[in-house]
SEKEMAR-460595 format. One record per residue (C-alpha): residue number from 1; residue in three letters; x, y, z. Coordinates in steps of 0.02 Angstrom, whole numbers. Last residue first. Layout:
<recs>
[NUM, "Ala", [X, Y, Z]];
...
</recs>
This chain:
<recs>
[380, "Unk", [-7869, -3295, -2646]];
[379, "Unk", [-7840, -3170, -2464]];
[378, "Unk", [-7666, -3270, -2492]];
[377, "Unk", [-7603, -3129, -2635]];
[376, "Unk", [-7627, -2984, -2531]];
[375, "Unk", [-7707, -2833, -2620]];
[374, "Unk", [-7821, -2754, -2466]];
[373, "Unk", [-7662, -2759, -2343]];
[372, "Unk", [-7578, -2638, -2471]];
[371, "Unk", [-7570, -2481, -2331]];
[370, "Unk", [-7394, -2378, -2425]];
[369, "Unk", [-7276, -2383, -2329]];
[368, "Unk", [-7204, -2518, -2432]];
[367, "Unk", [-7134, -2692, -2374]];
[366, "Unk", [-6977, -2814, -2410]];
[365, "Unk", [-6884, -2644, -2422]];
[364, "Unk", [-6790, -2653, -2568]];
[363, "Unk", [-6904, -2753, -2675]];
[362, "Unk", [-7065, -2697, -2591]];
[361, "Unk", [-7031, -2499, -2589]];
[360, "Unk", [-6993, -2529, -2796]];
[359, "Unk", [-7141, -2612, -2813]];
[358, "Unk", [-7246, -2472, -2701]];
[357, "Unk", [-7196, -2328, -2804]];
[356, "Unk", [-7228, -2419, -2961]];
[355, "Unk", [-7407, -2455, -2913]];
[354, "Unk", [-7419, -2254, -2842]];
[353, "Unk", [-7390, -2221, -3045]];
[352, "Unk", [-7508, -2361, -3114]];
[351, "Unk", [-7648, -2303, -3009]];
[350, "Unk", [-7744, -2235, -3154]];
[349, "Unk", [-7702, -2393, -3255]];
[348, "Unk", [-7776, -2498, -3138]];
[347, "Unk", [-7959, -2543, -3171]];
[346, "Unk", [-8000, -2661, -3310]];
[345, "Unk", [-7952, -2807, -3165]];
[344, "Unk", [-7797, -2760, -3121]];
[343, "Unk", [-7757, -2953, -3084]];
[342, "Unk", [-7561, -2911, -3054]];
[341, "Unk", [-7402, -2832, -2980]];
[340, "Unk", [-7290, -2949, -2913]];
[339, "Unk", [-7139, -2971, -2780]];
[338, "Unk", [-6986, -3095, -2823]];
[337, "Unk", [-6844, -3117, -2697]];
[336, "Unk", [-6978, -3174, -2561]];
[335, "Unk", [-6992, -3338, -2654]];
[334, "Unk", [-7107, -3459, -2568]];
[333, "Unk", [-7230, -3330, -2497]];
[332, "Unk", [-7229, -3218, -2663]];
[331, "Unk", [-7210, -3045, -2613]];
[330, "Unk", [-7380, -2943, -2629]];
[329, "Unk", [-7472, -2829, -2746]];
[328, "Unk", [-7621, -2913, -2821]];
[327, "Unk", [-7780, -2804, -2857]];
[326, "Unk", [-7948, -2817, -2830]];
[325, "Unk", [-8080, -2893, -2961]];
[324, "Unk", [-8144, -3016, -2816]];
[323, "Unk", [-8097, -3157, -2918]];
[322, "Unk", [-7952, -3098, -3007]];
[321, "Unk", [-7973, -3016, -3187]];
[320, "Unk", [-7835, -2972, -3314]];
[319, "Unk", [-7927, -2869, -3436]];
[318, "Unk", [-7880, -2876, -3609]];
[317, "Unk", [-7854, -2766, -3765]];
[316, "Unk", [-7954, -2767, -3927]];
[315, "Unk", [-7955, -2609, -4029]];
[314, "Unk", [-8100, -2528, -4148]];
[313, "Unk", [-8094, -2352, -4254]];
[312, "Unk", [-8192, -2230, -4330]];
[311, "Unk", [-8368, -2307, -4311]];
[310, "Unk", [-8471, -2191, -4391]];
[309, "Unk", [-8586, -2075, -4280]];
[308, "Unk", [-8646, -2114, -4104]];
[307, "Unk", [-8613, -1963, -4022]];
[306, "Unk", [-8778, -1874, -4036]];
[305, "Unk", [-8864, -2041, -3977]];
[304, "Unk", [-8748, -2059, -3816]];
[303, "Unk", [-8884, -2173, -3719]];
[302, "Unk", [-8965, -2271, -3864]];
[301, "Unk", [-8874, -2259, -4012]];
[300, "Unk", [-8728, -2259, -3874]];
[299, "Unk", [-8781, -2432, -3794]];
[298, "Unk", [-8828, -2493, -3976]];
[297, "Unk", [-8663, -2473, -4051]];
[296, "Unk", [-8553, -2569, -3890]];
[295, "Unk", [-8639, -2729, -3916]];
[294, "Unk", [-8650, -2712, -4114]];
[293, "Unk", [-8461, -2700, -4122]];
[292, "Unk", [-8422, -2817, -4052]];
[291, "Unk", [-8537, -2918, -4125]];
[290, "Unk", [-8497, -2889, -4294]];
[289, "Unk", [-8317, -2949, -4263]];
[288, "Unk", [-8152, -2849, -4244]];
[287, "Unk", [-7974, -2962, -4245]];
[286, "Unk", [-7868, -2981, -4105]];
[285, "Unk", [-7910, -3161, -4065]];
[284, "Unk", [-7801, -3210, -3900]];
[283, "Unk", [-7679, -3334, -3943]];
[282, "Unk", [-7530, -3251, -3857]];
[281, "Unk", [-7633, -3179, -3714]];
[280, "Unk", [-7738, -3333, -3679]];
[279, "Unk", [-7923, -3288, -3665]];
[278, "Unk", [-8086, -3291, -3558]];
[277, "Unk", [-8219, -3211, -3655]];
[276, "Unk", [-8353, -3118, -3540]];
[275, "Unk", [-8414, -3020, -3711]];
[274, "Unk", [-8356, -2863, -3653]];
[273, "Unk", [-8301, -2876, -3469]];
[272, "Unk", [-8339, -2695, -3435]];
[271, "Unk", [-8437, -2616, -3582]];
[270, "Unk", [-8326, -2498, -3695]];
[269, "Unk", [-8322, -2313, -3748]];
[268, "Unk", [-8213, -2194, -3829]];
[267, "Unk", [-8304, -2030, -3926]];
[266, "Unk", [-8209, -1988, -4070]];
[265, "Unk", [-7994, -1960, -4107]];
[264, "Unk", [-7886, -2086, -4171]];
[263, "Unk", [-7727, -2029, -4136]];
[262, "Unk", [-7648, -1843, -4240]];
[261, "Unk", [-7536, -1777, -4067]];
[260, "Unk", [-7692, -1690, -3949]];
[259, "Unk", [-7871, -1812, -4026]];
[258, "Unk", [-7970, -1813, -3874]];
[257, "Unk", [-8141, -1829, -3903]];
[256, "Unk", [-8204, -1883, -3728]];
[255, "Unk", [-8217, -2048, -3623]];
[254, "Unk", [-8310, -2199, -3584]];
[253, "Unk", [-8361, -2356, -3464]];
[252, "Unk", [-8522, -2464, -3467]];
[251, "Unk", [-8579, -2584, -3347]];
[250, "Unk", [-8721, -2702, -3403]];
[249, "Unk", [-8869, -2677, -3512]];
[248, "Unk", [-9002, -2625, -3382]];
[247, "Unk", [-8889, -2478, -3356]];
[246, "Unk", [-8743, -2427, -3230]];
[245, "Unk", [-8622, -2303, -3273]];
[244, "Unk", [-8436, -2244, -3288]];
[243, "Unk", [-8405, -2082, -3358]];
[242, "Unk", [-8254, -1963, -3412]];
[241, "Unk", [-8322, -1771, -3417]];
[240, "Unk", [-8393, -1717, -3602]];
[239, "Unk", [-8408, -1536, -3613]];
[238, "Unk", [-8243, -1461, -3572]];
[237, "Unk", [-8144, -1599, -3650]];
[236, "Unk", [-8234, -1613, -3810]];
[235, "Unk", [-8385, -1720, -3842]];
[234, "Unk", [-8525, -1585, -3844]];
[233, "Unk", [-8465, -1474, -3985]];
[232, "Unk", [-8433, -1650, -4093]];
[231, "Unk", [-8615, -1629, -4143]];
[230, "Unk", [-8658, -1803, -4249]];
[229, "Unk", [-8503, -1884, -4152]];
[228, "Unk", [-8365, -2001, -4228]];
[227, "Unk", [-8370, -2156, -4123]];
[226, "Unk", [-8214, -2224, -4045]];
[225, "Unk", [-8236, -2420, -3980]];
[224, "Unk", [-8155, -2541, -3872]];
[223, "Unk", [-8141, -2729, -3860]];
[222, "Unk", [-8108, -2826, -3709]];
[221, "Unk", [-8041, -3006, -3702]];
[220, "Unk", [-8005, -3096, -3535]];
[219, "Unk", [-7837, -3139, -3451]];
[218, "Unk", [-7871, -3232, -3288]];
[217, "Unk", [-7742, -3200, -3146]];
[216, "Unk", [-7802, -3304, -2995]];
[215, "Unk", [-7798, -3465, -3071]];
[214, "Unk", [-7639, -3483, -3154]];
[213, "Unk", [-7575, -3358, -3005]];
[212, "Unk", [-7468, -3495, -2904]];
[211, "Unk", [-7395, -3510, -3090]];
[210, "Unk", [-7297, -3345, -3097]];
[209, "Unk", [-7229, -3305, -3291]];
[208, "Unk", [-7378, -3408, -3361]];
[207, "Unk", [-7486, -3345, -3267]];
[206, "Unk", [-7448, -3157, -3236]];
[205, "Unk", [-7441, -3151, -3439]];
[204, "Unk", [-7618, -3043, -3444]];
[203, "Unk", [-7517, -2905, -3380]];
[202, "Unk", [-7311, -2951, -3350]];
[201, "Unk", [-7272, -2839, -3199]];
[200, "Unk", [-7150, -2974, -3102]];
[199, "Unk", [-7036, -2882, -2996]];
[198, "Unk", [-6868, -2973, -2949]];
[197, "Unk", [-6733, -2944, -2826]];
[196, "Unk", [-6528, -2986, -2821]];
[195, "Unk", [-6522, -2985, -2979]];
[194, "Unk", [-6444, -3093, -3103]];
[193, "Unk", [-6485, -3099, -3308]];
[192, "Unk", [-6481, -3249, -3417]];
[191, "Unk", [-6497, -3218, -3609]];
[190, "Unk", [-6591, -3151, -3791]];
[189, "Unk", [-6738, -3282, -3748]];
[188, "Unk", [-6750, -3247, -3585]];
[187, "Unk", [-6691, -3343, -3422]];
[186, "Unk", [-6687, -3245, -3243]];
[185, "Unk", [-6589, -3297, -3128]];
[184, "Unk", [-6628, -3246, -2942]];
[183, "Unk", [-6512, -3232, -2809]];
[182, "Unk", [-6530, -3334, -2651]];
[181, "Unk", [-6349, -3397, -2667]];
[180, "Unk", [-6430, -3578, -2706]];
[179, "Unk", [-6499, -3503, -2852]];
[178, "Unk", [-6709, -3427, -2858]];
[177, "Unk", [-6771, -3474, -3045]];
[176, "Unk", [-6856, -3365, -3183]];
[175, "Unk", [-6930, -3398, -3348]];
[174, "Unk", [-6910, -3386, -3547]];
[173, "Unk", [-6938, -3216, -3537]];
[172, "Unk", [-6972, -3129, -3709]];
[171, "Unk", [-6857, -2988, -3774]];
[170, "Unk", [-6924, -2856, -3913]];
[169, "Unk", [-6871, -2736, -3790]];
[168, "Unk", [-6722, -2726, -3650]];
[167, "Unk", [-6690, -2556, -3554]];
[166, "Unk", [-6571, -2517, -3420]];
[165, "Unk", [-6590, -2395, -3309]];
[164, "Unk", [-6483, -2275, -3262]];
[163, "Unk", [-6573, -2108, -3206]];
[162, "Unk", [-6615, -2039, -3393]];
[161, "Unk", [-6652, -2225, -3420]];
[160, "Unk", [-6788, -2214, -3285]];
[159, "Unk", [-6853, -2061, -3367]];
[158, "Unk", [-6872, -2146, -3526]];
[157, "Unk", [-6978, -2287, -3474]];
[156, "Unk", [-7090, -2182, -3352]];
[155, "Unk", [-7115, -2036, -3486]];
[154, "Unk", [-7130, -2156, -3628]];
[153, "Unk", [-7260, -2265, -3501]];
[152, "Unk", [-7368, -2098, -3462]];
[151, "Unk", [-7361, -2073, -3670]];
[150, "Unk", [-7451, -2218, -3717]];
[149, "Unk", [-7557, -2206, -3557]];
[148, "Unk", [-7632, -2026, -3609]];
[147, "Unk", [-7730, -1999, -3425]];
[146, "Unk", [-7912, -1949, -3416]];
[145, "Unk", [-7994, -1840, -3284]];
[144, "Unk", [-8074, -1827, -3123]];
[143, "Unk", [-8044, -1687, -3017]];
[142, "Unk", [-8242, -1636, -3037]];
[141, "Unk", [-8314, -1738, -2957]];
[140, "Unk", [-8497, -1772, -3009]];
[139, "Unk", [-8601, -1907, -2939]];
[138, "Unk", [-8757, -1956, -3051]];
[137, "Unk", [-8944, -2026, -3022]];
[136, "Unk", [-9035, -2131, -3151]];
[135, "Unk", [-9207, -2176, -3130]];
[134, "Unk", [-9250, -2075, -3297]];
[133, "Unk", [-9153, -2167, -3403]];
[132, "Unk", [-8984, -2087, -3443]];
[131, "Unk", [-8968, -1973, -3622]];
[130, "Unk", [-8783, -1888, -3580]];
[129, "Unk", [-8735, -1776, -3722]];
[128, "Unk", [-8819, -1617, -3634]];
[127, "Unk", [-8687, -1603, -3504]];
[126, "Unk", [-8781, -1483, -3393]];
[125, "Unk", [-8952, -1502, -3437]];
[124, "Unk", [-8932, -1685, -3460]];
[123, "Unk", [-8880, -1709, -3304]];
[122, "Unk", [-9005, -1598, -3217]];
[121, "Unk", [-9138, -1706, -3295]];
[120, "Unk", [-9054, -1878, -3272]];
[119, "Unk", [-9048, -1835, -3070]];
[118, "Unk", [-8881, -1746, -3023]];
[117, "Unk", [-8788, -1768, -2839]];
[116, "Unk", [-8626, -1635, -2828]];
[115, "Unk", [-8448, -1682, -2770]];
[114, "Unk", [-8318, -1615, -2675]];
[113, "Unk", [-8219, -1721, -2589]];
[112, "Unk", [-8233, -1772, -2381]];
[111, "Unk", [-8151, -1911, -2395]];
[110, "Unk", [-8301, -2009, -2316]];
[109, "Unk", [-8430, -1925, -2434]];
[108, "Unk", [-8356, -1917, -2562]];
[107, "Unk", [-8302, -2117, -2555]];
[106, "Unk", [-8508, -2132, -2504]];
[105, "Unk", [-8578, -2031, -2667]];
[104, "Unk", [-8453, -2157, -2770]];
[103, "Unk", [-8511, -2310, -2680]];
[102, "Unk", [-8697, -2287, -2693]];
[101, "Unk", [-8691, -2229, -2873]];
[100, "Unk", [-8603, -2363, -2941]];
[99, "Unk", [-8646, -2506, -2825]];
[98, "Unk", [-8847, -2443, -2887]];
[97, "Unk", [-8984, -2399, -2762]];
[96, "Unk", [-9001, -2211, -2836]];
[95, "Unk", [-8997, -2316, -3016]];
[94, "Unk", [-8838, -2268, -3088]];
[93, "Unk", [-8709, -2154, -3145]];
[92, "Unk", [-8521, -2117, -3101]];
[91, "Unk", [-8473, -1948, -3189]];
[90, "Unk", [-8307, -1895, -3197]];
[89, "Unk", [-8225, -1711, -3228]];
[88, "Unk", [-8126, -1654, -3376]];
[87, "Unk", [-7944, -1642, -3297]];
[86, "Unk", [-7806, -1690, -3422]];
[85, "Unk", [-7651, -1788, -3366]];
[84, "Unk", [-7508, -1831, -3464]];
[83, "Unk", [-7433, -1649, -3496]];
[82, "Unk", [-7270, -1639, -3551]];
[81, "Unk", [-7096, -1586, -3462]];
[80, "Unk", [-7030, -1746, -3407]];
[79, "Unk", [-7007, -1713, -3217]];
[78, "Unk", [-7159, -1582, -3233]];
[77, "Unk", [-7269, -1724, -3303]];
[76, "Unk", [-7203, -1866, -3172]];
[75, "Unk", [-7204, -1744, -3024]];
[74, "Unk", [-7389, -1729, -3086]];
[73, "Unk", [-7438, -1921, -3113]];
[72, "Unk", [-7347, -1938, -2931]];
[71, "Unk", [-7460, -1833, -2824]];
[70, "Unk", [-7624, -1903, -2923]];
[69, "Unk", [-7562, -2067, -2902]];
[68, "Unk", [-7547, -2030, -2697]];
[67, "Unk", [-7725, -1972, -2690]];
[66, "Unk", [-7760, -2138, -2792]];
[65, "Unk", [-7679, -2262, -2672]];
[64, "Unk", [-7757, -2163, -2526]];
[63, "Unk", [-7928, -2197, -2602]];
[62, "Unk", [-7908, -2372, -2633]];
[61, "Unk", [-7970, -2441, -2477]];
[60, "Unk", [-8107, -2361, -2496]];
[59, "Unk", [-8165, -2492, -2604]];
[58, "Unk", [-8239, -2513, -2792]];
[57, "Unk", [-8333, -2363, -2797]];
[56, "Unk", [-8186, -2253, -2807]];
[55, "Unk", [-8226, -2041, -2826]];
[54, "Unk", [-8062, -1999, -2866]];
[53, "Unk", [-8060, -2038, -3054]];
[52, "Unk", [-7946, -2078, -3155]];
[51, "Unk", [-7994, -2134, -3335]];
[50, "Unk", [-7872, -2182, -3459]];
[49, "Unk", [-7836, -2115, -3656]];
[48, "Unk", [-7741, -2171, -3813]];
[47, "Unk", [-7801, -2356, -3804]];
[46, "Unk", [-7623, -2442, -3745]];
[45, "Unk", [-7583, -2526, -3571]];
[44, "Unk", [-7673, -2686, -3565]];
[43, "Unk", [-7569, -2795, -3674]];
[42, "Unk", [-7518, -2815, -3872]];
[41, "Unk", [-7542, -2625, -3915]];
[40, "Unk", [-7335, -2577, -3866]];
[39, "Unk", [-7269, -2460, -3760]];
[38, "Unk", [-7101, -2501, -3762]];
[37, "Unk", [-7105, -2627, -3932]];
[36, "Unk", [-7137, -2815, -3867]];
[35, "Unk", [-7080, -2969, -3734]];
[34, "Unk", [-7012, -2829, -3609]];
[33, "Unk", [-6860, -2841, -3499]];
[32, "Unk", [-6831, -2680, -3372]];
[31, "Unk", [-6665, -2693, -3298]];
[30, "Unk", [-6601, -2608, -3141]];
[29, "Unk", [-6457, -2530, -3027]];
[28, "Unk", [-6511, -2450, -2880]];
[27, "Unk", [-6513, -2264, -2857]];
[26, "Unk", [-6665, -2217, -2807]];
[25, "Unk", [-6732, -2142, -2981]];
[24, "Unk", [-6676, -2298, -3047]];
[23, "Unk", [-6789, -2408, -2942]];
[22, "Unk", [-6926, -2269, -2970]];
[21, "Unk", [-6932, -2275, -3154]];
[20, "Unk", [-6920, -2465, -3160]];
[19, "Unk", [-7066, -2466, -3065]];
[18, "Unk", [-7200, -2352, -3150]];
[17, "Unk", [-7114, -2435, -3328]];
[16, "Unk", [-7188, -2610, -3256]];
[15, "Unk", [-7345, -2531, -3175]];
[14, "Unk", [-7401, -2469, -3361]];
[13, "Unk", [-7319, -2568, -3472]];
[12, "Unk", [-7138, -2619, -3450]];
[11, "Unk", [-7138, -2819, -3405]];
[10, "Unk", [-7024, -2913, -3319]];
[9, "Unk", [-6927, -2783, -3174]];
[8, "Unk", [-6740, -2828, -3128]];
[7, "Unk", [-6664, -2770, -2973]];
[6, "Unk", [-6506, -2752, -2887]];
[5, "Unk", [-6435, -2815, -3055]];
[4, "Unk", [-6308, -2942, -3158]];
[3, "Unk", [-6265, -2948, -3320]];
[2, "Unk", [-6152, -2828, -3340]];
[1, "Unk", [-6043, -2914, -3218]];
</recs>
């Protein structure tokens, strides 16, 4: 009998933790099975800080997703009593024609949030670290922010013991069958387990733990950097909101100093899709080259010159792209036991609270109130 569970959740990073938490808050009896340390740096769920943002280029159909993840990251921080959420303000930069700019200026505009338009000059008047071309127009909002993603998956994992849960790290999943009593076994490498449900939150894993998504779920490499800034005065919180921007180079992504419990503190930054390196997670290479390092150097040297001081520190982590970089959240068609969370695509940490929310509504209620028609598996 102690083996067996309304619900059992594979994988405890970011959405994984999210949904355990809110299984147990409910009331239903649940195990959380992870393959490493709770967090761990082996996924997609470590880096010491995480943009949110409300101003959504992507789609608008993630808006109410995020207005809801906002809701939930502060129940979580008064629930566990630390702060997890820090608002600096975002900038999304572009040319005025750019997917960047366009689409953040038009998900103000249609959700009616307060924003203001700056060209390069006014942007660099006001936050005097940013260096953009002179073709480049900004949005700011100023409810964006960061998130500490280390310590939002403590406060998940922790909380949902607090409330019942059962916790297994260090334990890798072997796989998972449906039995003729329409319960599903699940098959690790410590023992079985028997729930009655199943979420699947296993990052760059999806594949291998869920083979309909071989295809769908591509792991790729990313490496990140934290630069130690010539005049740290205008990298701090208050000076320095969270970006995302368009250049000739590519897409580029970064954050403030933010150094609050002795991490690695600097200017963060990385370019979406790195080096566009498909990977497997357990072979995936870890280490630091020249290269990576070079690629993300220059773009500051040239764009962030007063940041871009020693290299402090360098991580890899992946990005676990589908096709049309939108999310997965759906009940598999052949096994509606077993819902999934996957193919964040370098962009779902923010929502990883309202992601839990929605796993838990899907295993005990075979839907969520929550609109997820966008994220169906069969639109790939």
């Amino acid at each position: 009998m102690n083996n067996q569970y309304d619900v059992i959740v594979i994988g405890l990073g970011g959405m994984g933790s999210a949904a355990l938490y809110h299984l147990a808050k409910r009331g239903q009896k649940a195990l959380g099975i992870d393959q490493f340390a709770i967090p761990h740096n082996r996924g997609s769920s470590h880096g010491l800080t995480r943009i949110i943002r409300l101003a959504y280029y992507e789609d608008l159909a993630y808006v109410p997703l995020l207005r809801r993840a906002y809701a939930l990251w502060a129940d979580l921080e008064n629930e566990f009593g630390e702060q997890l959420f820090y608002q600096t303000g975002s900038i999304d930069m572009g040319p005025a024609d750019s997917e960047v700019f366009r689409g953040s200026l038009n998900s103000c505009i249609e959700n009616d949030f307060p924003y203001q338009v700056l060209d390069s000059r006014a942007l660099q008047a006001r936050f005097p670290a940013y260096q953009m071309p002179a073709e480049t127009m900004a949005l700011y909002q100023p409810q964006g922010g960061l998130l500490v993603p280390e310590r939002c998956i403590v406060a998940h994992a922790e909380l949902a013991q607090r409330h019942g849960a059962r916790l297994q790290a260090g334990e890798r999943v072997l796989g998972w069958e449906i039995l003729p009593d329409a319960r599903v076994q699940v098959r690790s490498d410590q023992g079985n387990y028997l729930a009655e449900k199943l979420i699947i939150c296993g990052g760059a894993w999806m594949s291998k733990l869920v083979p309909v998504l071989a295809d769908k779920a591509v792991p790729e490499r990313q490496a990140l950097i934290w630069l130690q800034p010539k005049r740290p005065d205008l990298f701090g919180l208050e000076r320095f909101p969270v970006w995302n921007g368009q250049v000739e180079e590519g897409r580029y992504y970064g954050l403030p100093e933010f150094n609050p419990s002795g991490g690695t503190p600097g200017m963060k930054l990385g370019r979406y899709h790195h080096l566009d390196e498909i990977c497997d997670p357990d072979t995936v290479n870890r280490a630091i080259h020249s290269a990576d390092e070079a690629l993300l150097r220059t773009f500051a040297e040239r764009y962030f010159p007063e940041g871009a001081g020693p290299t402090l520190d360098m991580v890899v982590c992946m990005f676990t792209n589908t096709a049309d970089e939108h999310f997965v959240l759906d009940i598999l068609p052949d096994a509606p036991q077993v819902s999934v969370a996957a193919g964040f695509s370098g962009h779902g940490f923010k929502m990883a609270s309202v992601v839990g929310e929605i796993m838990a509504d899907l295993a005990q209620q075979g839907g969520s109130p929550h609109d997820i028609s966008s994220f169906r598996l069969s639109r790939l």
